[in-house]
N, C-alpha and C positions, 0 to 999 in steps of 0.2 A: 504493500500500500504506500509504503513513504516514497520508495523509486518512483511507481507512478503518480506521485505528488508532487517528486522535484521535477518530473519531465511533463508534467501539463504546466508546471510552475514560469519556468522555460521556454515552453509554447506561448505562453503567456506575455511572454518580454519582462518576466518578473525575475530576471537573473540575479538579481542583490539580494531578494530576498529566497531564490535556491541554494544561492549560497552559504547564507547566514542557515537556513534548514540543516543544509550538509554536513555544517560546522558541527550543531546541533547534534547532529546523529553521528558525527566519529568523536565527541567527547560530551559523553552521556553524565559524566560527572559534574564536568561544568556547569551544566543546567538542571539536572535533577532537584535543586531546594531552590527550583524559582515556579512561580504559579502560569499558570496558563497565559493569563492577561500578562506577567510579564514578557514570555518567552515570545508569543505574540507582537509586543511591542517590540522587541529585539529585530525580527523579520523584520517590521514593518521600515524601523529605522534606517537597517541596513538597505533596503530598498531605497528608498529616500536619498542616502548617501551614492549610490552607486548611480542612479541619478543624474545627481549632481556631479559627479566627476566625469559621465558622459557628457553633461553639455557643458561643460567646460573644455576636455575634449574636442570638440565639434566648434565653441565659438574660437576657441586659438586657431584650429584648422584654417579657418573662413576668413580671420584674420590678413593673413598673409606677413606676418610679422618681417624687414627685411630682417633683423638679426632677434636670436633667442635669446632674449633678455629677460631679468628677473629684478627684481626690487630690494632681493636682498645682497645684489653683488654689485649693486650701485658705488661708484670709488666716491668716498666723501674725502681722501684726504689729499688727492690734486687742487692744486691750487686753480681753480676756475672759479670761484665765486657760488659753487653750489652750499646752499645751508640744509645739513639735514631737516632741520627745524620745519620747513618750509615744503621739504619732499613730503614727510612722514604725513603732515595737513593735505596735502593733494593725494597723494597714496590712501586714505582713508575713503574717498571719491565721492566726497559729499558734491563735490563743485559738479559733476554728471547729473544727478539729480534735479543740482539747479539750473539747469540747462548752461552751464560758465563756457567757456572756452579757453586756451592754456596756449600762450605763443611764447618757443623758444626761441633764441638766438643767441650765436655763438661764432666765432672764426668755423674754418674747417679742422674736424680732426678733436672737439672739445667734447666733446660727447653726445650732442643734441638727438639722434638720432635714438642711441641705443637708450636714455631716459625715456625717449615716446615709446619706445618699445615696450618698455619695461613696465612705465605708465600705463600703457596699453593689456597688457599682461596680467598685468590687480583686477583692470578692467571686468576683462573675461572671467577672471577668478571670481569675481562678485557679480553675474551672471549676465555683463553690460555686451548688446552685440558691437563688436569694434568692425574697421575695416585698416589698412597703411597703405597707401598709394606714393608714388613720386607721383610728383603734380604733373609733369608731362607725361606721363603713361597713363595717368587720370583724363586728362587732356584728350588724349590720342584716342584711348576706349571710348567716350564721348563721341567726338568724329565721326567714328567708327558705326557706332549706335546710330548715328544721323543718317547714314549711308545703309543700312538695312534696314530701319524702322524700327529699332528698337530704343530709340532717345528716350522719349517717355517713359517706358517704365523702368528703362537706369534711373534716370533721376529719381522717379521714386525708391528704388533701391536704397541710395545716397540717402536719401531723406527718411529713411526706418531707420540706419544706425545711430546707436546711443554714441558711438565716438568716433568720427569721422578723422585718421590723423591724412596728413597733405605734408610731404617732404619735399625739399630743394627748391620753396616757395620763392621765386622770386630770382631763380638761378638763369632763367630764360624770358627776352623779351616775349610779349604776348600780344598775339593776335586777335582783329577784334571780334569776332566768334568767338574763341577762348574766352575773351574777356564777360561774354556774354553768357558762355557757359558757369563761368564763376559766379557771375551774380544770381543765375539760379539756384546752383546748387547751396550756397549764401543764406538767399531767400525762404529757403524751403528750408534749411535747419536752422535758423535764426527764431529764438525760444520756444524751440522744443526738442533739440540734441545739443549735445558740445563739438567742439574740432580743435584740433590740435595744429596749430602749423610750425613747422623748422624752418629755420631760414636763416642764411648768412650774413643776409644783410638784416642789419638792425629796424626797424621798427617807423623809426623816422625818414626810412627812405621806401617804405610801401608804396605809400602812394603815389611816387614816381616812377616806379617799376610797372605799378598796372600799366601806365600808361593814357589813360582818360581818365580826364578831371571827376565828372557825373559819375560813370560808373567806378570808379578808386572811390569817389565820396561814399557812394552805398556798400558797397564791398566790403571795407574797412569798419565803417559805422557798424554792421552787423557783429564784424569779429571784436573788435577793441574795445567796445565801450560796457564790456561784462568778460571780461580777459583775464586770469592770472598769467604771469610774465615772468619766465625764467631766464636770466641774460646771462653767457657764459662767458669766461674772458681765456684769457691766459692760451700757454705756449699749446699745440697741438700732442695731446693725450699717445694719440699714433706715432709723434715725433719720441718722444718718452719710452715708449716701449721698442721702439725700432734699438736707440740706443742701448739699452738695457738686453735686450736680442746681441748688438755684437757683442758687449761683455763677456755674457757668456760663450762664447764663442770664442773670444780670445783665451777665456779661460779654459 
């Protein structure tokens, strides 16, 4: 009776809690002085959890993260101007909630990148759906969409994720379709998702890089004026470890 218990359990999609069953029945000891209702709830929980670590699973997949970053290997003690103080308050992800938006900036080579990642990562872990684009291959797929009919419902795609992040912001002049694409996608997450954008260039030179006055004014207004702002400084993190690489190497 139990075999065929775990294997409708199974059938079921109820694997977490065949598992915790199985558990159950190769150590009979463990659970013998617990009551029904609790052993019951044991199933139930481990169900729940297993879960949960599928769709966390599935939203990192979807992600597309460029690199595997984590929150807890974040370097606080390079000199860039990062305050833990200040990660640990955004890592909590209340600002997702509030619909905020988070622009880094930094030289090349400071970390910007792998903190959105990482950022991104807590995300999923608290069950936020993310997505990470470079902004030109965001760009190009867009295009792309316009040219077989599917523009429309990317954009709405764009506009379900709870954190939209946008890399190499501002790394390429922009054309005025692109610029047009921007301000939809803009439009359509402006208080009700967050975004994230990296960018090399500092802050005060956005609005020059869009390139048109009207749509920079709207563009910007959407992202900045509900922003937390990470500004990175100092020598390149890549430079750092390239040296440290010949070292060893001499040694």
């Amino acid at each position: 009776m139990l075999e065929q218990t775990l294997t409708q359990l199974r059938q079921l999609r109820l694997s977490g809690m065949a598992h915790a069953l199985a558990s159950q029945i190769e150590h009979p000891g463990t659970y013998e002085g617990l009551s029904f209702e609790e052993r019951i709830q044991l199933l139930t929980d481990s169900e729940n959890q297993d879960r949960d670590q599928r769709k966390q699973q599935r939203l990192l997949k979807a992600a597309k993260f460029k690199l595997a970053a984590n929150a807890k290997d974040i370097d606080y003690q390079h000199p860039r101007g990062l305050k833990q103080s200040k990660m640990a308050s955004l890592l909590q992800c209340d600002w997702l909630n509030k619909y905020q938006n988070l622009l880094i900036t930094g030289p090349c080579g400071s970390g910007k990148t792998y903190l959105a990642c990482a950022m991104g990562h807590t995300a999923c872990m608290k069950g936020f759906r993310v997505k990470y684009y470079r902004l030109s291959r965001l760009l190009l797929e867009l295009s792309q969409a316009k040219a077989d009919g599917s523009y429309s419902k990317a954009l709405q795609s764009l506009a379900k994720l709870d954190l939209l992040t946008l890399d190499d912001w501002g790394l390429e002049p922009l054309k005025a379709t692109q610029r047009n694409d921007l301000m939809e996608i803009m439009d359509d997450r402006h208080g009700s998702t967050s975004t994230i954008i990296i960018s090399q260039l500092p802050t005060d030179q956005w609005y020059q890089s869009i390139g048109d006055n009207t749509l920079a004014d709207a563009i910007l207004d959407r992202l900045m004026h509900n922003a937390h702002r990470i500004n990175l400084k100092g020598e390149s993190m890549r430079k750092s470890q390239s040296k440290l690489t010949d070292c060893e190497h001499l040694g």
